[in-house]
C-alpha positions in Angstrom: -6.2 17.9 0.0 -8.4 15.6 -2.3 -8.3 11.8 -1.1 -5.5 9.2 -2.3 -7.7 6.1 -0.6 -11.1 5.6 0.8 -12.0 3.0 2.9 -15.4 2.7 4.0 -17.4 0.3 6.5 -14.6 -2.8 6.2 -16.3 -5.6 7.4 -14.2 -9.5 7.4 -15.1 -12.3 9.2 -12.6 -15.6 9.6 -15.0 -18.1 11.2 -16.9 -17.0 13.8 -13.6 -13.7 14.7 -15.1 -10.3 13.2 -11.5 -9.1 12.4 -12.9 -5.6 10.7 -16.3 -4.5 11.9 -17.2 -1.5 9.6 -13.6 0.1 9.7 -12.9 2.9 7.8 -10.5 6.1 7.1 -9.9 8.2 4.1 -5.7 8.9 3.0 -5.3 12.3 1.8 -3.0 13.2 -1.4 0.3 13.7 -0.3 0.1 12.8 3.3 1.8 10.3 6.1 -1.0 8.8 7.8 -0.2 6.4 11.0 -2.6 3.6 11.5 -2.0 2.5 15.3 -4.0 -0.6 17.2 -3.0 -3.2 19.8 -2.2 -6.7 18.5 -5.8 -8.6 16.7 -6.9 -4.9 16.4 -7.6 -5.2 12.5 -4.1 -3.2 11.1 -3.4 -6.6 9.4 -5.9 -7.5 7.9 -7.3 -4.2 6.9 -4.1 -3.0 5.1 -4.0 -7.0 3.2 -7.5 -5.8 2.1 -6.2 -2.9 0.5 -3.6 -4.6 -0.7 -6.0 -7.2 -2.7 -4.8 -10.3 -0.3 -7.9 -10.5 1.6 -11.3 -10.4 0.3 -13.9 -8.1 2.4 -17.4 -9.5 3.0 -18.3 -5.9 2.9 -17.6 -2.2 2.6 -15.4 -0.2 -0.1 -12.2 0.8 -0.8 -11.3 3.5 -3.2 -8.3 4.3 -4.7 -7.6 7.7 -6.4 -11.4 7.9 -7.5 -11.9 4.4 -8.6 -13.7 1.1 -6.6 -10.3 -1.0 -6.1 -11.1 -5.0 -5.2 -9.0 -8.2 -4.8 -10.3 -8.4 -8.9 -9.1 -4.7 -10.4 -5.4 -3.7 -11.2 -3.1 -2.4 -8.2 -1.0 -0.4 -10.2 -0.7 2.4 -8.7 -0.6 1.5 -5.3 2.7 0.1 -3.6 3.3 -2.7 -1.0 6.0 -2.9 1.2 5.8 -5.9 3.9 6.8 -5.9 7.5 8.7 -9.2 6.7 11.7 -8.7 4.3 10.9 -9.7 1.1 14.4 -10.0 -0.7 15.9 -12.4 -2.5 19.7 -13.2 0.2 21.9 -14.5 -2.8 21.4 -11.7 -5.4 22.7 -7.9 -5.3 21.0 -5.0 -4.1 20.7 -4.6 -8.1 19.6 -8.1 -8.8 17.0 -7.3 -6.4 15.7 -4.5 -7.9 16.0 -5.4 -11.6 13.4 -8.6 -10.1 11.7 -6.9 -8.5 11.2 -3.9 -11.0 10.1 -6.7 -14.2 7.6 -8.1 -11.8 5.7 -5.0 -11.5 6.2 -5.0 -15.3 9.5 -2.6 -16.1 11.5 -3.4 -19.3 14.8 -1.7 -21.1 15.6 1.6 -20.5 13.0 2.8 -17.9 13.6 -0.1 -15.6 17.5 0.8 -16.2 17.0 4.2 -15.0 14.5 2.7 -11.8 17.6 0.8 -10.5 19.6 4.1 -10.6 17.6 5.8 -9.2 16.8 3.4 -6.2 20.1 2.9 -5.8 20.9 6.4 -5.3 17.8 6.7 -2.9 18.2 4.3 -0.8 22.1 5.2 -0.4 22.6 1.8 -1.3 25.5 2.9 -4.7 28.3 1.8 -3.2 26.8 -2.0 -2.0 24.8 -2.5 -4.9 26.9 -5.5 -6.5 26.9 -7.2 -3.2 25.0 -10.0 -2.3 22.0 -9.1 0.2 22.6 -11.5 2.8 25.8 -9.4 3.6 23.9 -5.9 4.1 22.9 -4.7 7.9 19.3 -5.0 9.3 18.7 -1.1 8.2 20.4 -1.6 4.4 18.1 -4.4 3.6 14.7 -2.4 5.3 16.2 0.1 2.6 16.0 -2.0 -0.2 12.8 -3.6 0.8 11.0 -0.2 0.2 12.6 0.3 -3.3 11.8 -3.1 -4.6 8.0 -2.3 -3.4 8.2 1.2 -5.2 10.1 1.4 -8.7 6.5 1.7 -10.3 6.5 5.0 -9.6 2.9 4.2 -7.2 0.7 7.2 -5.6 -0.2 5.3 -2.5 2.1 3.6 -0.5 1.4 0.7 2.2 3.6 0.4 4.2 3.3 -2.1 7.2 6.2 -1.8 10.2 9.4 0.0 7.4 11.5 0.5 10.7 11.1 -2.6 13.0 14.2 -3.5 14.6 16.7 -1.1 12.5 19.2 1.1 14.6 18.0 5.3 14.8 20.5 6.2 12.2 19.0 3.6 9.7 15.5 5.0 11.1 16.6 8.5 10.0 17.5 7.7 6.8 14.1 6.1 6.0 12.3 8.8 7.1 14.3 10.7 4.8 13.4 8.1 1.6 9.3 8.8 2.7 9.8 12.9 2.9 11.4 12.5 -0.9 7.9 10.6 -1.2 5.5 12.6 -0.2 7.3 15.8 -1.8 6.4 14.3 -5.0 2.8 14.0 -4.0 3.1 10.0 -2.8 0.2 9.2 0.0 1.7 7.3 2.7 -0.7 4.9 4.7 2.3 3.4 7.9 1.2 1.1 10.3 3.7 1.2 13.3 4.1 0.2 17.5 6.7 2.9 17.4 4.4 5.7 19.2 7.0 8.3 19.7 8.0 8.4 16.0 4.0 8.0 15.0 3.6 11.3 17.1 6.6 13.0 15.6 6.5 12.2 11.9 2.7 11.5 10.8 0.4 14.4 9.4 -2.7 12.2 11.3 -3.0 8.9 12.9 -5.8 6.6 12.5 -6.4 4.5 16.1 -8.2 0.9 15.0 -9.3 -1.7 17.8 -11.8 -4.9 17.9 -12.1 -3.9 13.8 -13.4 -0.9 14.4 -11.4 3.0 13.7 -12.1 4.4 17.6 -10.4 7.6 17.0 -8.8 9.3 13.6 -7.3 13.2 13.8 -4.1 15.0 14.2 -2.3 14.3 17.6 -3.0 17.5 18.8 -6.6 16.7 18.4 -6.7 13.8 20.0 -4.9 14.8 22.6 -7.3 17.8 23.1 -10.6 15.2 22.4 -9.6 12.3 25.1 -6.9 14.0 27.9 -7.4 17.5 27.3 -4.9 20.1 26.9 -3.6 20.2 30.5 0.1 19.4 30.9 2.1 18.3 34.1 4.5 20.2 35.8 7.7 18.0 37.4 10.0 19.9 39.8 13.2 18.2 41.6 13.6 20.2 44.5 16.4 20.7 47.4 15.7 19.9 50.1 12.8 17.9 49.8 9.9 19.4 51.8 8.9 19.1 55.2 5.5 18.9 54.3 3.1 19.7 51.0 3.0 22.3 48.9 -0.1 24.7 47.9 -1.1 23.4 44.3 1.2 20.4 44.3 1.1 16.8 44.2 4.2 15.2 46.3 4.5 11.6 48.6 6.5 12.3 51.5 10.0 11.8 52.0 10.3 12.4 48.0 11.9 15.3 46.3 9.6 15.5 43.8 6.8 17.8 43.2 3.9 17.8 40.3 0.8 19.8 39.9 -1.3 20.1 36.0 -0.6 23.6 34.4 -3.7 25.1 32.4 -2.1 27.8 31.3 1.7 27.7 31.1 2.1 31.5 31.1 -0.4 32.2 34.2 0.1 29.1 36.5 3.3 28.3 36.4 5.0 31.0 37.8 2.7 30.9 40.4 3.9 27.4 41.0 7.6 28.5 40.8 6.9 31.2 43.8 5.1 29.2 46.1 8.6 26.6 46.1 10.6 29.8 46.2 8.9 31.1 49.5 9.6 27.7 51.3 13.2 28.4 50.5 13.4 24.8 48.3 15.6 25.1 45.7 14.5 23.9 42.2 17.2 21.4 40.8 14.9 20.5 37.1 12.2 21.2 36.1 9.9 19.4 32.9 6.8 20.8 31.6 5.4 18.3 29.2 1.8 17.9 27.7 0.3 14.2 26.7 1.6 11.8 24.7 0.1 10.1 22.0 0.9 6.9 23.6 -1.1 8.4 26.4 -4.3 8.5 24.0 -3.2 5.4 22.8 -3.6 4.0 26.4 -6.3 5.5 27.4 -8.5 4.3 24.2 -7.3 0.8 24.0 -6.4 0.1 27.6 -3.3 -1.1 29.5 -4.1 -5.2 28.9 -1.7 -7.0 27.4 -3.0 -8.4 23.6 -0.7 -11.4 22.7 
């Protein structure tokens, strides 16, 4: 993949806070990149550098090719804010015909925008009604669109799915993988681990300003916990006493051990429970998470 954005050695100070202390991470064409940190990690201010609002005291930031600065045209890169950024009292296609002269549509093509954001956000039927009427996921629709009808290559997009229901969180997913299908770079910061994991090509992981970790979440899982997984069995009764190879605290009905190899250890594992005559009522094989990594590279303190 050639690279959609470049970002290297981010430096911004506010006062005497080093918000981003040499940050940087490259966007590759077409993909869905997660940038993940703890609260005052540097995701804020980092993506509003991109995104012209903040001015770096240092470092680059390229987009497709070309040095991009609070100074040079953003045309083709595309904003959409954690906070909704709609106007309540005008329709979905008010909105979007606003929206779509501010980033400099006219006529016909703008015409054809509106359609066509209409239809993608699923929005057709509700597009003459006012805003303030639509549901928490219908307006986090429409906030993408009204970020996007100038056809950008890179996206920004900062929390899309906070506080929406998992149909509405679906259905967004859905809107990106039109995206990206048509070669749009995604950049997504999100708290949402599980979905990070599930839907992003490669997650960036940014703390005290600085990227600490960047890869697919197989690789990091593989760099910083290893490949091991965990073995849970729910046994009947619950043992007497322990078990060759397992972990268990007595009294409990519960049994783990780590599993190097799947195929080789755990039916081992299975026949040792067998020969104490314990029946196994479930069993869950599971490897890390990425909110493990996440954990383990940022720690467990609370960051308010």
């Amino acid at each position: 993949m050639s690279d959609a954005l470049v970002v290297r050695d981010a430096r911004k100070s506010f006062g005497g806070t080093e918000a981003l202390r040499g940050a940087g991470f490259t966007l590759r064409s077409g993909e869905l990149l997660g940038l993940l940190g703890p609260n005052g990690a540097g995701k804020t201010t980092l993506v509003r550098a991109i995104a012209g609002r903040v001015r770096l005291d240092g470092g680059t930031v390229e987009l497709l090719g070309r040095p991009l600065s609070a100074d040079t045209p953003h045309g083709e890169l595309g904003v959409v804010p954690q906070e909704i950024a709609l106007y309540p009292l005008l329709t979905a296609r008010e909105n979007l015909d606003v929206f779509g002269r501010l980033h400099g549509l006219a006529g016909a093509p703008l015409r054809d925008k509106v359609r066509w954001a209409l239809e993608w956000t699923a929005l057709g039927d509700r597009a003459d009604e006012p805003v303030k009427a639509f549901s928490g996921g219908m307006k986090r629709r429409l906030n993408i669109a009204c970020g996007l009808l100038h056809e950008p290559k890179v996206v920004l997009l900062d929390e899309p799915t906070v506080g929406v229901d998992p149909q509405s969180r679906e259905r967004i997913y859905e809107m990106l993988d039109v995206l990206r299908r048509a070669g749009v770079s995604l950049l997504l910061t999100t708290h949402h681990l599980e979905e990070a994991q599930a839907r992003c090509d490669r997650i960036v992981v940014i703390d005290r300003g600085q990227v600490i970790a960047e890869g697919t979440v197989a690789e990091l899982i593989a760099q910083h916990l290893g490949t091991t997984r965990r073995l849970t069995l729910t046994v009947d009764p619950p043992p007497s006493a322990a078990l060759e190879g397992f972990e268990w605290a007595p009294g409990t009905a519960t049994l783990q051990a780590p599993i190097a190899d799947v195929a080789a250890d755990l039916p081992r594992l299975l026949r040792t429970v067998s020969e104490r005559g314990l029946a196994i009522r479930d069993i869950d094989v599971r490897q890390h998470s990425l909110q493990a990594v996440f954990l383990h590279l940022t720690g467990k303190e609370l960051r308010e």
